[in-house]
C-alpha positions as CSV (number, residue, x, y, z in Angstrom):
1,X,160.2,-60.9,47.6
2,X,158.0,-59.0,49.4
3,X,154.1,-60.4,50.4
4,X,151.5,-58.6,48.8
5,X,148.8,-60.6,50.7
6,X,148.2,-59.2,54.1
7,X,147.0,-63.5,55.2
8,X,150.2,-64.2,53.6
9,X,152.4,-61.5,55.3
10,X,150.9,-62.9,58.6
11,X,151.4,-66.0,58.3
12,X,155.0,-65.9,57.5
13,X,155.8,-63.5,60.2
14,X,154.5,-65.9,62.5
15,X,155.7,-68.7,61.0
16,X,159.4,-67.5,61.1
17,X,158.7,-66.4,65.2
18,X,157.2,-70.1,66.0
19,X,159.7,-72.1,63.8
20,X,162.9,-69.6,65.2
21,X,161.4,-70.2,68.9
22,X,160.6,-73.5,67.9
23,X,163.9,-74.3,67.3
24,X,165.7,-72.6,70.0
25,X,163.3,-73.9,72.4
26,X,163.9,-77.3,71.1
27,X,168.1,-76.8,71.2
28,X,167.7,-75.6,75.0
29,X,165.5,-78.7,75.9
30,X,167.4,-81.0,74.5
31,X,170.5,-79.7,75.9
32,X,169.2,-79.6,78.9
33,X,167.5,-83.5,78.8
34,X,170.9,-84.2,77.4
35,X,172.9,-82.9,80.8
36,X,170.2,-84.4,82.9
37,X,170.4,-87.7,81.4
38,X,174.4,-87.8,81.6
39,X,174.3,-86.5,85.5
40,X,171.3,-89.3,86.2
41,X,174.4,-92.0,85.1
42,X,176.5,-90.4,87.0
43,X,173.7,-90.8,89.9
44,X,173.8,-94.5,89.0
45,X,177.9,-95.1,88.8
46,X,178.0,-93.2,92.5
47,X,175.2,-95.7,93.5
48,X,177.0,-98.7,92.2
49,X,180.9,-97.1,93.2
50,X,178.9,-97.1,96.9
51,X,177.8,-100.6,96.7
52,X,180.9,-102.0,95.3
53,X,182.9,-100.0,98.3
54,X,181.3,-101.9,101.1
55,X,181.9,-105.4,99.8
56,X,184.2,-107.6,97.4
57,X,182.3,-108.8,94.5
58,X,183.2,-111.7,93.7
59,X,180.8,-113.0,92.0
60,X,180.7,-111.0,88.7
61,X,180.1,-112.4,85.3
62,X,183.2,-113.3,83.3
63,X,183.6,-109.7,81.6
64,X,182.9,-108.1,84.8
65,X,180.0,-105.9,83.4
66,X,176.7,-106.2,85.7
67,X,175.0,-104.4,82.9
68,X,175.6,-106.0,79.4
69,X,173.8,-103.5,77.5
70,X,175.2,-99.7,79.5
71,X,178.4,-101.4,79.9
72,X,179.0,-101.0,83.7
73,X,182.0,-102.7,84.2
74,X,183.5,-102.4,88.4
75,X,187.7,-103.3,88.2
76,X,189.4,-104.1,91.5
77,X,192.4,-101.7,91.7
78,X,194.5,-103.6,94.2
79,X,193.5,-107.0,93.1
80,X,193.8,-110.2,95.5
81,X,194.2,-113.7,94.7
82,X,191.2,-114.8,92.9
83,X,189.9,-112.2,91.5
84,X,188.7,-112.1,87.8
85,X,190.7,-110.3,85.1
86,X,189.9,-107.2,83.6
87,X,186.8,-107.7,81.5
88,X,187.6,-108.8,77.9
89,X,190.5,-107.1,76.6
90,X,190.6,-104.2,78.7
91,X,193.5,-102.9,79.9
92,X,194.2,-102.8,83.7
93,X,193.4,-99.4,84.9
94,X,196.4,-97.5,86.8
95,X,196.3,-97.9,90.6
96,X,197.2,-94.1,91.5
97,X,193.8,-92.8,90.2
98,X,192.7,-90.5,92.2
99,X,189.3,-91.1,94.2
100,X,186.3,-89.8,92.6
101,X,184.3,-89.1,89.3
102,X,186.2,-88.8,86.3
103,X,187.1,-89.2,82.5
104,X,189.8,-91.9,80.8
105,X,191.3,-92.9,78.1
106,X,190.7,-97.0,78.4
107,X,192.0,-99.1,75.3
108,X,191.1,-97.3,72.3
109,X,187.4,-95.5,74.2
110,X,187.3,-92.8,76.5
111,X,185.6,-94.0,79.8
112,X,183.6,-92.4,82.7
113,X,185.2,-94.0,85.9
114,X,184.7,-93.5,89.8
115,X,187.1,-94.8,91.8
116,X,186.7,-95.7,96.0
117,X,189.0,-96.5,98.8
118,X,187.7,-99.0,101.1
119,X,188.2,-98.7,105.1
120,X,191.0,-101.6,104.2
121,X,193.1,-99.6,101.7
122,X,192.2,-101.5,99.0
123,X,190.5,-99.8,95.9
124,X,187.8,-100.3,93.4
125,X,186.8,-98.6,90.4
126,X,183.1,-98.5,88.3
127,X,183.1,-97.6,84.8
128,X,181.3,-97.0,81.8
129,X,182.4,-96.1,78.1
130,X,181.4,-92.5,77.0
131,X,179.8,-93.3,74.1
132,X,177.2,-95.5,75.4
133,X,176.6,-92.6,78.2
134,X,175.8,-90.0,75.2
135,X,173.6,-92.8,73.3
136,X,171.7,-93.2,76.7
137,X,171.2,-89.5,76.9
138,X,170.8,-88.7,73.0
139,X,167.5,-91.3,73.2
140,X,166.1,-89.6,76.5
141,X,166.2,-86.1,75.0
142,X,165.4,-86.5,71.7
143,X,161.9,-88.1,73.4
144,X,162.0,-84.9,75.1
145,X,161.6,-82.7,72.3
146,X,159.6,-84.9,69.9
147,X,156.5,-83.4,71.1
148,X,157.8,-79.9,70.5
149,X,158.4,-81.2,67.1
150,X,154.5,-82.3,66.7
151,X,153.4,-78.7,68.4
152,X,155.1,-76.3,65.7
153,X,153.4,-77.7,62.7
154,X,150.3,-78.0,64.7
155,X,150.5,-74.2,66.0
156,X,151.1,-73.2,62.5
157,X,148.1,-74.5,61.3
158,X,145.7,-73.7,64.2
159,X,147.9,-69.7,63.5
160,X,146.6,-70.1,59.4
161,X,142.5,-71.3,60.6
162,X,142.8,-68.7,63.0
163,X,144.2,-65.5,60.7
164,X,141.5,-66.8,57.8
165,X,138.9,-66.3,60.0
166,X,140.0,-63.3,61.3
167,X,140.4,-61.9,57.8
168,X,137.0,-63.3,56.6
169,X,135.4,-60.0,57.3
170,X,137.3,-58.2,54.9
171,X,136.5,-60.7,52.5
172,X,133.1,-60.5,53.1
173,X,133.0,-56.3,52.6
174,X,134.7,-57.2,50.0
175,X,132.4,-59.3,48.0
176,X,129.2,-57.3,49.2
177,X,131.3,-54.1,47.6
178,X,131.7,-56.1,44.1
179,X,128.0,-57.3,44.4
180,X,126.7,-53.7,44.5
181,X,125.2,-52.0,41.1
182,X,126.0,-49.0,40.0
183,X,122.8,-47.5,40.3
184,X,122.7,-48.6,43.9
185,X,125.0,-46.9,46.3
186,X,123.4,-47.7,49.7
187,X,126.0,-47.8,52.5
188,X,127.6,-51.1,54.0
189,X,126.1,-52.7,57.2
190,X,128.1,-52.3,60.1
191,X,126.8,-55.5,61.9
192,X,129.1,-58.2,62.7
193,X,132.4,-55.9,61.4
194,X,135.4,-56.2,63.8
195,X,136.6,-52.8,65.7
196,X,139.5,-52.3,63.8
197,X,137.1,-52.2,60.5
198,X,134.8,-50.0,61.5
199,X,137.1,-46.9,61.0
200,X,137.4,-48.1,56.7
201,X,133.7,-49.1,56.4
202,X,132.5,-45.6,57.7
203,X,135.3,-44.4,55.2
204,X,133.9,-46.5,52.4
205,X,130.1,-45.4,53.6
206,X,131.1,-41.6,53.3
207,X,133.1,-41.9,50.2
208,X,129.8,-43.7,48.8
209,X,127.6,-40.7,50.5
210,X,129.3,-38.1,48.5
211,X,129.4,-40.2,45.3
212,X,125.5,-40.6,45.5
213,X,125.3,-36.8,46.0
214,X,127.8,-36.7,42.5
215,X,125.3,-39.1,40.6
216,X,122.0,-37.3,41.8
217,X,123.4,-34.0,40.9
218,X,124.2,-35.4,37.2
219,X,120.9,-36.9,36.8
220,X,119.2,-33.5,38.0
221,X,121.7,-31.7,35.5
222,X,120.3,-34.0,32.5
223,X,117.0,-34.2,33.3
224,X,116.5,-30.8,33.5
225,X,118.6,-29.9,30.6
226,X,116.9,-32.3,28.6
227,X,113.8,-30.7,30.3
228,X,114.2,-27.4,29.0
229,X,115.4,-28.2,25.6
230,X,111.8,-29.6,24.9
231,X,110.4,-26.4,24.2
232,X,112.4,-24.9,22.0
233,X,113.0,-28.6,19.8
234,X,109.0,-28.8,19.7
235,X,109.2,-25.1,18.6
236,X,111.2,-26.1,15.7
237,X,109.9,-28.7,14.5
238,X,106.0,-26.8,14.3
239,X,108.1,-24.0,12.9
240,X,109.3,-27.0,10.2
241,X,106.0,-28.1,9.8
242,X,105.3,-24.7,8.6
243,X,107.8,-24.2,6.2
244,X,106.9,-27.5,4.2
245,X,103.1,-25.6,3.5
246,X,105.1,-22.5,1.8
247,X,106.9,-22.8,-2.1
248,X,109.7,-23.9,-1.4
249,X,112.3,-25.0,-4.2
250,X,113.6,-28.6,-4.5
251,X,116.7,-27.4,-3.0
252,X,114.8,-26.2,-0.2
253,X,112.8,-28.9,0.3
254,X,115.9,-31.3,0.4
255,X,117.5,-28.6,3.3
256,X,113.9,-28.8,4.8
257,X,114.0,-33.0,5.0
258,X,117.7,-32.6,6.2
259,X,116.8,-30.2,9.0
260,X,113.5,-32.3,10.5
261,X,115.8,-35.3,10.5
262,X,117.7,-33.5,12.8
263,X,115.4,-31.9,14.9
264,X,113.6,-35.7,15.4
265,X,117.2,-37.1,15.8
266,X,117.7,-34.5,19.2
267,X,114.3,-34.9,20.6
268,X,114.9,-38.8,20.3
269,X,118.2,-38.1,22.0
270,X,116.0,-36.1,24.8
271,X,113.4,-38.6,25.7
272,X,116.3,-41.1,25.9
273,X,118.0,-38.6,28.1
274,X,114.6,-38.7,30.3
275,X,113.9,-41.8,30.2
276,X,117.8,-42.4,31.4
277,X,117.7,-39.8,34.4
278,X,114.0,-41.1,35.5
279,X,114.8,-45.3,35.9
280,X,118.5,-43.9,37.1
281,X,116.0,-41.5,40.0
282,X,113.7,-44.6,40.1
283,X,116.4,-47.0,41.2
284,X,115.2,-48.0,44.9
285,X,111.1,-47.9,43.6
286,X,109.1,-51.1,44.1
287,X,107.9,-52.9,41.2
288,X,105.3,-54.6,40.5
289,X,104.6,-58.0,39.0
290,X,104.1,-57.7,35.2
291,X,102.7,-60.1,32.2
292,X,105.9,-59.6,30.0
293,X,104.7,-61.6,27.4
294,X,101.9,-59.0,27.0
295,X,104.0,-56.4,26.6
296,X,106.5,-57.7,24.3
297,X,103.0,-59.3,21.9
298,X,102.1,-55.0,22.1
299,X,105.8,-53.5,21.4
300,X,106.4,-56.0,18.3
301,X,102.8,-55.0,17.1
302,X,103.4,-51.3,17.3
303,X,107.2,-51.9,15.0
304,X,105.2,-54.6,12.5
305,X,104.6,-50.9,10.3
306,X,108.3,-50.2,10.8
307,X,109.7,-53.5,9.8
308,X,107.5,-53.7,6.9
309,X,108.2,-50.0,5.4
310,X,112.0,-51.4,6.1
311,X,111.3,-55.1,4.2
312,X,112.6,-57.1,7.3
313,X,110.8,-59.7,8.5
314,X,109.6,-58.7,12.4
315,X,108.3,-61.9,14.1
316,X,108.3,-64.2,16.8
317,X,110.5,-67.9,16.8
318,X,109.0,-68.4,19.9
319,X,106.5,-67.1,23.0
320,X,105.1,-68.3,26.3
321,X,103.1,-66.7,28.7
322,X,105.7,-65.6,31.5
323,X,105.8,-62.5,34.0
324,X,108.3,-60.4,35.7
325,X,109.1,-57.8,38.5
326,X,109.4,-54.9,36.6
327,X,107.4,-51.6,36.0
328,X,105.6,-52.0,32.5
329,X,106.4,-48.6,30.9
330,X,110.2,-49.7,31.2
331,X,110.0,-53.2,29.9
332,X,108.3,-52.0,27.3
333,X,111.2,-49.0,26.7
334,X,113.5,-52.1,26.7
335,X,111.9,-53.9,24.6
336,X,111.6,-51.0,22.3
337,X,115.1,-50.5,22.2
338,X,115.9,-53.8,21.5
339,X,114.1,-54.4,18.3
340,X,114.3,-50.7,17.2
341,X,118.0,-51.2,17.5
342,X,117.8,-54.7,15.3
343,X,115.5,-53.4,12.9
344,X,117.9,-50.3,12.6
345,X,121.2,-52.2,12.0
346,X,119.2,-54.9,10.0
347,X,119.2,-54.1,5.7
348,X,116.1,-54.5,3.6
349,X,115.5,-58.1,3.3
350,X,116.4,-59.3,6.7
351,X,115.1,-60.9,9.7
352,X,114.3,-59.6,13.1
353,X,113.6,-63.1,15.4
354,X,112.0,-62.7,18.9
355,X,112.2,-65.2,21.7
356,X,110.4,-65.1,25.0
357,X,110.8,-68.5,27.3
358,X,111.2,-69.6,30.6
359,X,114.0,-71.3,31.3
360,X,114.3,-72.9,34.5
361,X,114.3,-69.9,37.6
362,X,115.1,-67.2,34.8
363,X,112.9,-65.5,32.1
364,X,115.2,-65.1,28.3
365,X,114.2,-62.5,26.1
366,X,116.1,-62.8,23.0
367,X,116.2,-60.5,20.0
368,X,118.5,-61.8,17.0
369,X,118.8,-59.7,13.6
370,X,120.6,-60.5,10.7
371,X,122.5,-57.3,10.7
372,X,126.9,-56.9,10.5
373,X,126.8,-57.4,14.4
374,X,129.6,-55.5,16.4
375,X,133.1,-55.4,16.4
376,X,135.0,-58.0,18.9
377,X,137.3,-54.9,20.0
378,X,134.0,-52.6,21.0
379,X,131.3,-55.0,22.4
380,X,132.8,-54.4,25.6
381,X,131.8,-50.7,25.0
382,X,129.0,-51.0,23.7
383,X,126.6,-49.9,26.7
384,X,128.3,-46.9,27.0
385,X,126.6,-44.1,27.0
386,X,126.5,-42.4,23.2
387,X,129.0,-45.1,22.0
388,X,127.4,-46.1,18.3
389,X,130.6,-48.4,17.2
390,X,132.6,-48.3,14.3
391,X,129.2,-50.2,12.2
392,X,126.1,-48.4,13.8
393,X,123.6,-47.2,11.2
394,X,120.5,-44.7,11.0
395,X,119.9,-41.8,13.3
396,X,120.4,-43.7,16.5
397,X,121.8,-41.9,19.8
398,X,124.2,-44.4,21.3
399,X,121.5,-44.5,24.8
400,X,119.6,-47.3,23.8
401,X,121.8,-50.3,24.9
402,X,122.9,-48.1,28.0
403,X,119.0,-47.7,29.0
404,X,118.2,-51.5,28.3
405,X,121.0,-52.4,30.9
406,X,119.9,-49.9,33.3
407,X,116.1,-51.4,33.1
408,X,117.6,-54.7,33.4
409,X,119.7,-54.3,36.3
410,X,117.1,-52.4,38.0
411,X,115.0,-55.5,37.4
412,X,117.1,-57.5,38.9
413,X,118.1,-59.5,35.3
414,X,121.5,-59.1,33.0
415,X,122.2,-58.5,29.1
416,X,124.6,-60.5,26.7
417,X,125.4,-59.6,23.4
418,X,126.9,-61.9,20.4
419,X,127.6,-62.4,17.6
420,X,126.4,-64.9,15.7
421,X,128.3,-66.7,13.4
422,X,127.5,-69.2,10.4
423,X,126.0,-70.8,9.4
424,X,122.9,-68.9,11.2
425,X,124.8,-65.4,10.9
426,X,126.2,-63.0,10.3
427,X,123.8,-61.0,12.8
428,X,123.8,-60.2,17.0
429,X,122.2,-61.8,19.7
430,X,120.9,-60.1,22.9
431,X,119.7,-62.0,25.6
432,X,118.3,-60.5,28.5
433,X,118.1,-62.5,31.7
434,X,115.1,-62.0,34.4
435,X,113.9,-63.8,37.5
436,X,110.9,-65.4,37.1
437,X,108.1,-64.3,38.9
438,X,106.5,-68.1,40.7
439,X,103.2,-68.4,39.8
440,X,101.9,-68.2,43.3
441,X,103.3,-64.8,43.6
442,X,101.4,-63.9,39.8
443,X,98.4,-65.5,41.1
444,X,98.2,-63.5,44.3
């Protein structure tokens, strides 16, 4: 299967190079320990083969081995009177060996032997079995390569700390990317990015340059548009005006309501369409501190009329004096939108609830109606632009939620909504979410 993960493709490269190395390097060295351990006994039988050349030994043990534990057992080829036996049950070796180092069959083991003439003629051989030679050497260069052994897993895990960190750069980009807004497009520091990332963050930076152009373009397209159809919607709706001081028929009257809900429904839908393209242009502006409480006491007193002429009951479950960073004319606009939208959604006999607390570091404004609340499947949606949902009602223009989110972002804070169920529903909560201002910051 193939890595999607560049870490993880990597680390298994690497990991199959050191552990293929690894292991050859560890066959080689102990090969190689292995030869030099069984040409070190061969040292040690020429040694011995020397020793037991220049003199009869006649005092050997009763097996004849001088080393119990290796085995080295010396045999006198032409024996004299009074020499021991061959040790244990050995059989005598044959006296035609030839002189030198070489390999037996003794008894039912094979044996290394080295056999010497003496200046006298007679002969004696050393010996040792085979398989305590290869034991000997087995030990030595296993030791050899146990530290190879220990080095491997340690290189692969010094390799994985050393590709993570190496990597943590693009993890970094990555999370400053996912932490941007979109309202705020402002390119990617180049500080502290390796070489090799500097081509794909100027890449990223350009890409971003030309989408900023895209935006700012569409904002001047709207806002001008929007702009210029104020003139002729105000021309209509005097022109309206007029037409309800002349005789008119019932019939015409009806047409006459019909058309001035429509000409108040587009110039609602163009001050929205302002309002969107001047916080959207307004993105980077500093904001002042503000006394939110203030201005959400002033918005719910300028809807108390609306609410009433609706029969829903507009009013606060609770208040505290709290502030902000925001400008005032757009927390008011949210605000606005935010109970407008309740009371609009909300039938005759409802409730409209308002909530303004601090809770810990963060500022909750919360607006709950008793209204149908939306759909599961479209309150993702919901803040899209001109999206109503399947149970919107009145002569709303789908901007309102997007506009609240924009204010919010740009105020550093976050919207929720829900649903609220029984027993307290059915209705929708929204919550928006601000930093609170500290008081020594409000008091300065």
């Amino acid at each position: 299967m193939l890595i999607s993960s560049l870490r993880g493709r990597l680390f298994a490269g690497l990991t199959v190079f050191i552990v293929g190395t690894g292991v050859a390097a560890g066959y080689l060295a102990f090969r190689w320990a292995f030869e030099e351990a069984i040409e070190l006994q061969d040292a040690i039988l020429l040694q011995v083969g020397s020793l037991a050349s220049k003199s009869h030994l006649t005092d050997l043990p009763a097996e004849g081995s001088i080393d119990g534990e290796a085995r080295v057992v010396i045999d006198e080829l032409t024996p004299r009177p009074g020499d021991p036996a061959p040790a244990g049950s050995l059989p005598r070796l044959p006296q035609d060996l030839p002189d030198g180092l070489q390999t037996i069959k003794r008894g039912a083991e094979q044996w290394r032997i080295l056999v010497r003439t003496r200046k006298d003629g007679s002969r004696v051989a050393v010996g040792q079995p085979t398989a305590n030679r290869d034991e000997v050497a087995q030990d030595s260069a296993l030791r050899t390569i146990v530290p190879l052994g220990l080095l491997v897993p340690g290189l692969m895990l010094l390799i994985g700390i050393v590709i993570d960190r190496s990597l943590r750069p693009l993890s970094r980009l990555a999370e400053r990317l996912d932490a941007k807004q979109s309202a705020h497009l402002e390119k990617l520091p180049t500080d502290g990015i390796p070489k090799e990332l500097l081509p794909f963050v100027a890449s990223i930076n350009r890409l971003l340059d030309r989408i900023g152009t895209m935006f700012d373009k569409q904002r001047r397209f709207v806002a001008d548009a929007a702009h210029e159809l104020r003139s002729p919607i105000t021309a209509l709706s005097v022109q309206a005006e007029n037409l309800e001081r002349a005789g008119l028929s019932e019939d015409g009257r009806v047409r006459l309501d019909s058309l001035k809900a429509g000409i108040r429904r587009i110039a609602h839908l163009l001050e929205q369409l302002l309002a969107l393209a001047r916080y959207d242009a307004d993105a980077d502006a500093e904001m002042p501190d503000s006394e939110f409480d203030r201005i959400v006491k002033e918005v719910v007193a300028d809807l108390l009329p609306v609410a009433q002429e609706r029969s829903i009951d507009l009013g606060f479950a609770r208040i505290e004096n709290v502030s902000v960073r925001g400008d005032p004319v757009a927390l008011a606009m949210l605000v606005r939108n935010l109970i407008d939208n309740a009371l609009r959604h909300t039938p005759a006999g409802g409730r409209v609830d308002v909530s303004l607390f601090r809770q810990g570091e963060a500022v909750i404004l919360q607006v709950v109606d008793t209204g149908p609340g939306i759909l599961s499947a479209e309150i993702d949606r919901i803040f899209e632009p001109f999206f109503r949902g399947s149970r919107s009602r009145g002569d709303g223009t789908g901007l309102g939620l997007s506009i609240v989110r924009r204010i919010a972002e740009r105020c550093h804070g976050s919207i929720r909504l829900e649903n609220v169920g029984p027993p307290d529903g059915p209705g929708l909560s929204a919550c928006v979410n601000f930093p609170a201002v500290s008081e020594t910051t409000s008091q300065a």
